[in-house]
KOLVEXMAR-415116 format. One record per residue (C-alpha): residue number from 1; y, x, z. Coordinates in steps of 0.02 Angstrom, whole numbers, plus 32768, in hexadecimal, padded with zeros to 4 digits. Example, Ala and Ser with C-alpha at 12.3 -4.5 7.8 and 13.67 -1.06 7.14 Angstrom:
BEGIN
<pos 1; north 7F1F; east 8267; up 8186>
<pos 2; north 7FCB; east 82AC; up 8165>
//
This chain:
BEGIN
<pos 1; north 8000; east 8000; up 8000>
<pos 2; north 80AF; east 804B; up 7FD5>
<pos 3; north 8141; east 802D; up 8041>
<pos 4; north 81FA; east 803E; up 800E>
<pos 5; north 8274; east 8040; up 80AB>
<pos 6; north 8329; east 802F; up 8096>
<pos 7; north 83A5; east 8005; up 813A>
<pos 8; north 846B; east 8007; up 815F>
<pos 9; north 8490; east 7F94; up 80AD>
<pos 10; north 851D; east 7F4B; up 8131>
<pos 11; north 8546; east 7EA8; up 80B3>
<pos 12; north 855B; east 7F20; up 801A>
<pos 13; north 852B; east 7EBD; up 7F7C>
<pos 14; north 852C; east 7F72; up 7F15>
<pos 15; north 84C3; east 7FB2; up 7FA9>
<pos 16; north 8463; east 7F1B; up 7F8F>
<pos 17; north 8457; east 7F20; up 7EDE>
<pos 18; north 8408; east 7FD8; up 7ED6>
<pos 19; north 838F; east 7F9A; up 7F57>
<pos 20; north 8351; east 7F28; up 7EFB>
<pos 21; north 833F; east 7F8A; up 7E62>
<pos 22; north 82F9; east 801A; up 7EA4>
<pos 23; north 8270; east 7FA3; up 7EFB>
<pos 24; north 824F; east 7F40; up 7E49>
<pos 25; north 8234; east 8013; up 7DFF>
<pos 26; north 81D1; east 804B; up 7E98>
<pos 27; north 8144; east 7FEA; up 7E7E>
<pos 28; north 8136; east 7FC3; up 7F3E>
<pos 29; north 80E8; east 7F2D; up 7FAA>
<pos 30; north 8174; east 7F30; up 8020>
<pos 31; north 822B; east 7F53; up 8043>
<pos 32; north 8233; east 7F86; up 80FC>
<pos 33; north 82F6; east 7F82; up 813A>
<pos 34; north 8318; east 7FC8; up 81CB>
<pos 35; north 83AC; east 7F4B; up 8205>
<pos 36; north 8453; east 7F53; up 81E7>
<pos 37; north 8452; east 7EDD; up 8159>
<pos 38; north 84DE; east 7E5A; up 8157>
<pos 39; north 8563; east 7E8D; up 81DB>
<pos 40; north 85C7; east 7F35; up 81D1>
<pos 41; north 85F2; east 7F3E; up 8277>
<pos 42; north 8697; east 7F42; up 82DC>
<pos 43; north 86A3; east 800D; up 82D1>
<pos 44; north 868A; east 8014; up 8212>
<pos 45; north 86FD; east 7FF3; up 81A2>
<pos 46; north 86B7; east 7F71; up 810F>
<pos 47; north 863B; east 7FBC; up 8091>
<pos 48; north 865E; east 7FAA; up 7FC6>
<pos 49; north 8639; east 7F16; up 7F79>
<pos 50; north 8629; east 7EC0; up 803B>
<pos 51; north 85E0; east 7E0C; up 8017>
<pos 52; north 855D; east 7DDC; up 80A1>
<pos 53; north 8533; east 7D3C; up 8064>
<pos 54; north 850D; east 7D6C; up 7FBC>
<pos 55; north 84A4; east 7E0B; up 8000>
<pos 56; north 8434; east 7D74; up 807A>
<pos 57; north 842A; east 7D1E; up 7FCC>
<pos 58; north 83DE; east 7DAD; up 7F70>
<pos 59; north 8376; east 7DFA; up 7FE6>
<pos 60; north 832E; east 7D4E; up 8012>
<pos 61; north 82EE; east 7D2F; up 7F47>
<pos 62; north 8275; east 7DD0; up 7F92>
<pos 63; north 8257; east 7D84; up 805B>
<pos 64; north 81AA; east 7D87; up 804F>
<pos 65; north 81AB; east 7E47; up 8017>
<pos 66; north 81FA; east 7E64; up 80C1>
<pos 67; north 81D6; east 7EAA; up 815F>
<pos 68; north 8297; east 7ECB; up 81C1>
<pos 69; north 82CE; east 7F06; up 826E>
<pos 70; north 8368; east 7EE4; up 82C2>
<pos 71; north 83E2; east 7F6B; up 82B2>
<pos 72; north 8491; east 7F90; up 8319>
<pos 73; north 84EE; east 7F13; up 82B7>
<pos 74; north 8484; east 7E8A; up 829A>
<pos 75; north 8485; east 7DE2; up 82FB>
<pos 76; north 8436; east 7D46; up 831D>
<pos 77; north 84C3; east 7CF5; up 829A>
<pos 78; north 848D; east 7D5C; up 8216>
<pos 79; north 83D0; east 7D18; up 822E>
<pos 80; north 840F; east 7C6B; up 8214>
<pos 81; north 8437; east 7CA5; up 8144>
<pos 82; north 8392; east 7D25; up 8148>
<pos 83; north 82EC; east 7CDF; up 811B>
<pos 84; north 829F; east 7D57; up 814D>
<pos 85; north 8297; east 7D7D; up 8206>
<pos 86; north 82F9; east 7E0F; up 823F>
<pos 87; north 831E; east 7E07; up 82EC>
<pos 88; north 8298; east 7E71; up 8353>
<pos 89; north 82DF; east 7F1E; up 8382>
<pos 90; north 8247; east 7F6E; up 8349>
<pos 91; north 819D; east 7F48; up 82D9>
<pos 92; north 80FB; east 7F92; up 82C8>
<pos 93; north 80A7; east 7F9D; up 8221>
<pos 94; north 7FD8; east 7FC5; up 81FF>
<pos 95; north 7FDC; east 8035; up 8157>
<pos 96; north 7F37; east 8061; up 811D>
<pos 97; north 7EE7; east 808E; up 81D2>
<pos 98; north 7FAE; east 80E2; up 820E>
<pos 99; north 8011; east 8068; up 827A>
<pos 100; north 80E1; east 807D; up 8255>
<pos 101; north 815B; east 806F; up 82E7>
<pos 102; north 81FA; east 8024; up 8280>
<pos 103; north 829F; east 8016; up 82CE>
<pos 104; north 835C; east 802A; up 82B2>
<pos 105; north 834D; east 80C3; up 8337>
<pos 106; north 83F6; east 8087; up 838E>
<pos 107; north 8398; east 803A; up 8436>
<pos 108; north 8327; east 80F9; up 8448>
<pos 109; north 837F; east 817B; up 84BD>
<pos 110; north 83BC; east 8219; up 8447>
<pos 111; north 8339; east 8288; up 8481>
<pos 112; north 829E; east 8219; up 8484>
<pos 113; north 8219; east 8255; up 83E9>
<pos 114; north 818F; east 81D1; up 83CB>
<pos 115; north 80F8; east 8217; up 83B6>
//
């Protein structure tokens, strides 16, 4: 099973966009995102092309290619235009006999390594 991961797209329908494509070309099962997919948070400024309704739009034409984690900026709001479900802090994936720890990484202490 191939796995494409993508994360931070912050509402950016040219971030968006290229996701998408590069998925279609990749030839993979999934799209994993590892949060930060509508909002752009209160610290950043707004990304190019910022359209967060249109990105839920887009990526949900692909929901059930999906497997998301909540990242830093996401919210319980942004679920409501998701359909795809996106707000556990972290996920574990079984690939081919190797289980995947996903997250965003922003609720880990600095120095803690998984192993």
């Amino acid at each position: 099973m191939k796995l494409m991961f993508a994360s931070d797209i912050h509402g950016s329908l040219p971030a968006t966009e290229r996701v998408l494509e590069l998925f279609a070309q990749s030839g993979a099962q999934w799209l994993v995102i590892l949060g930060d997919v509508l909002n752009h948070g209160p610290r950043n400024a707004l990304p190019e092309g910022y359209a967060p309704a249109k990105v839920a739009e887009r990526l949900n034409e692909v929901a059930h290619k999906v497997i998301a984690v909540r990242g830093n900026c996401d919210s319980e709001v942004d679920q409501m235009l998701l359909h795809f479900p996106i707000t556990a802090p972290w996920q574990q994936v079984l690939l081919e006999k190797q289980r995947l720890f996903l997250t965003h990484g922003h609720l880990l202490a600095r120095k803690i390594y998984l192993l």
